[in-house]
C-alpha positions in Angstrom: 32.3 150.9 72.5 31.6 146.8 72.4 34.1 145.2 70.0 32.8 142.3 68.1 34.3 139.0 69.2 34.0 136.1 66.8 33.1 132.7 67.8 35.5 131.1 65.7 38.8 132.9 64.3 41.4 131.8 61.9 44.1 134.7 62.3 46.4 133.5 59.2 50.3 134.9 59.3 50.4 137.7 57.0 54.2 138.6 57.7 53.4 140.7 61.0 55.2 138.2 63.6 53.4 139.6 66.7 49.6 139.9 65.7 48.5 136.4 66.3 46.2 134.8 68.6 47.5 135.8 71.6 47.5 139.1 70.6 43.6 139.1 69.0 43.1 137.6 73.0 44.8 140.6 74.4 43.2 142.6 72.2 39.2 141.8 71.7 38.7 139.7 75.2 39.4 140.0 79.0 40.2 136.1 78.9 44.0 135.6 80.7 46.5 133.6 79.4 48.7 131.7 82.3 52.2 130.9 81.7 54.4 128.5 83.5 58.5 128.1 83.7 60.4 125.1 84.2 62.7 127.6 86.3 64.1 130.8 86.1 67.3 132.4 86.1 68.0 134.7 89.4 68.5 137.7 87.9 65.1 137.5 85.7 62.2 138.4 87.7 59.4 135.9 87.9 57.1 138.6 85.5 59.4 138.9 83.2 58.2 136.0 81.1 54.9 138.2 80.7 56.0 141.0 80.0 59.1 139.9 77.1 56.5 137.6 75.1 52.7 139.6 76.1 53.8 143.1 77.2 55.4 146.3 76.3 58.6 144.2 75.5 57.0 141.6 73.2 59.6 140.8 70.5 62.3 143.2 71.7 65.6 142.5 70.6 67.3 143.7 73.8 64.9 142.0 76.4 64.7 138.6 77.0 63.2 136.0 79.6 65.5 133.2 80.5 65.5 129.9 82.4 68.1 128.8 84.9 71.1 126.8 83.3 69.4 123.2 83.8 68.5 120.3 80.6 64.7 119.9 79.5 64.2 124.0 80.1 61.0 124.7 79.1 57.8 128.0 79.6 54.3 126.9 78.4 51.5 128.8 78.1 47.9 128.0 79.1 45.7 129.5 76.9 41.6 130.1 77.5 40.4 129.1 74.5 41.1 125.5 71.9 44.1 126.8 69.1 44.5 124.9 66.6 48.0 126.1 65.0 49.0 127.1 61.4 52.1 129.1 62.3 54.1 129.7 65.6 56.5 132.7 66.0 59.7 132.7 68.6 62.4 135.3 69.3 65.3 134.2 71.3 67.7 137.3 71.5 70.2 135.5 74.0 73.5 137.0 72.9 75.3 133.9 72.5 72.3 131.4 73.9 70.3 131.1 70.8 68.2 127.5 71.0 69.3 124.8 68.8 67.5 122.1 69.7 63.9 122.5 70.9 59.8 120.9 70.4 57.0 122.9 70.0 54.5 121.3 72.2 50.5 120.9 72.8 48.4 119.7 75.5 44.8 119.7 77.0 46.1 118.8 80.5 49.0 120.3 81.2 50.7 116.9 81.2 50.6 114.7 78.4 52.1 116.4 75.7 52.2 115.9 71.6 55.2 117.2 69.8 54.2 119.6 67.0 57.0 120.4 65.4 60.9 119.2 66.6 64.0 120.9 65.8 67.4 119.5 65.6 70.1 121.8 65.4 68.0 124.4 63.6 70.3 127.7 62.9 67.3 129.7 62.5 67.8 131.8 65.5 70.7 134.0 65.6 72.2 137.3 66.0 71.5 138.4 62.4 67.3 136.7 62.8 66.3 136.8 66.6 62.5 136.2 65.3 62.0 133.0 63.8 58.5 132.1 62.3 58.1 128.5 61.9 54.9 126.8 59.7 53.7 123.6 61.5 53.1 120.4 59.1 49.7 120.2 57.2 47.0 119.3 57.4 46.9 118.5 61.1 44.0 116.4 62.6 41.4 117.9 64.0 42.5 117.0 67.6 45.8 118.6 67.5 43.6 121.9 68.8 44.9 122.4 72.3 45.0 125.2 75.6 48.5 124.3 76.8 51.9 125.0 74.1 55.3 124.6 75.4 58.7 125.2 74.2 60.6 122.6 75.2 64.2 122.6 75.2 65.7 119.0 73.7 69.2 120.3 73.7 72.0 122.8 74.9 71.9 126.0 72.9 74.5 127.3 70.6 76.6 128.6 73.4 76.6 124.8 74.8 74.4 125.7 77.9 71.0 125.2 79.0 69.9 128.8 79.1 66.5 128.5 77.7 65.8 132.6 76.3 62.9 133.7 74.7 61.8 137.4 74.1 58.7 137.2 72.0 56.1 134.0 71.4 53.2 133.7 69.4 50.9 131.2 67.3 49.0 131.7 64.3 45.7 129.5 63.4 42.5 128.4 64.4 41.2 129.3 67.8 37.7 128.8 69.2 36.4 131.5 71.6 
């Protein structure tokens, strides 16, 4: 049957990591959500991006997504609809590569960015807590709703390299459909 689709959704973290916004747009549209790499690492295929953070492997703590070894690393995400973010989740299983040093990043354009939120050696990622869930300062403006995120990587990880692994993404919030 015909699932209704709200206009408008606020989709609020409730403690479930992976049922966010891109999840509700997996879920209740046929909208596609576009996701760019800053490079990637030879042995990662070129889908694997999709399928670690959207897919069957969303969140796994054995499959991860990672860049090539170069500074400034970084996967966005293009999303078909305005989100205005509460909450953004990241998993970073990377054995020894867990990010340190990173910005949470929005855009309309795809190239002017605003930081969100910056983190400076942030030990929040590790072997012990591959999925971090990270609340964005608040209240934001009204124009900090945007299509494009990005992770952006603003320094080597904890195993000193520039490995940029992520296994699972997702944002909590506002999101106009």
């Amino acid at each position: 049957g015909t699932q209704f689709v709200p206009r408008n959704a606020h989709i609020a973290y409730r403690g479930k990591p992976f049922e966010g916004i891109f999840a509700m747009l997996v879920r209740w549209t046929d909208r596609k959500i576009a996701v760019g790499v800053s490079s990637k690492h030879t042995r990662t295929p070129a889908f694997a991006v999709v399928d670690h953070v959207f897919g069957r492997n969303r969140g796994s703590t054995s499959d991860k997504f990672f860049t090539s070894d170069a500074p400034a690393s970084w996967v966005n995400f293009k999303l078909p609809v305005a989100v205005r973010p509460t909450h953004y989740v990241l998993a970073n299983n990377h054995h020894t590569n867990f990010l340190r040093s990173w910005s949470l990043q929005g855009s309309n354009d795809g190239s002017t960015w605003r930081s969100l939120m910056v983190h400076r050696n942030d030990r929040t990622l590790s072997s012990s807590n591959p999925v971090g869930v990270f609340t964005l300062p608040q209240p934001q403006p009204s124009e900090y709703s945007f299509y494009w995120f990005r992770i952006l990587m603003e320094g080597p990880c904890e195993a000193n390299s520039n490995y940029l692994g992520i296994s699972g993404f997702e944002l909590f919030g506002s999101a106009r459909l």
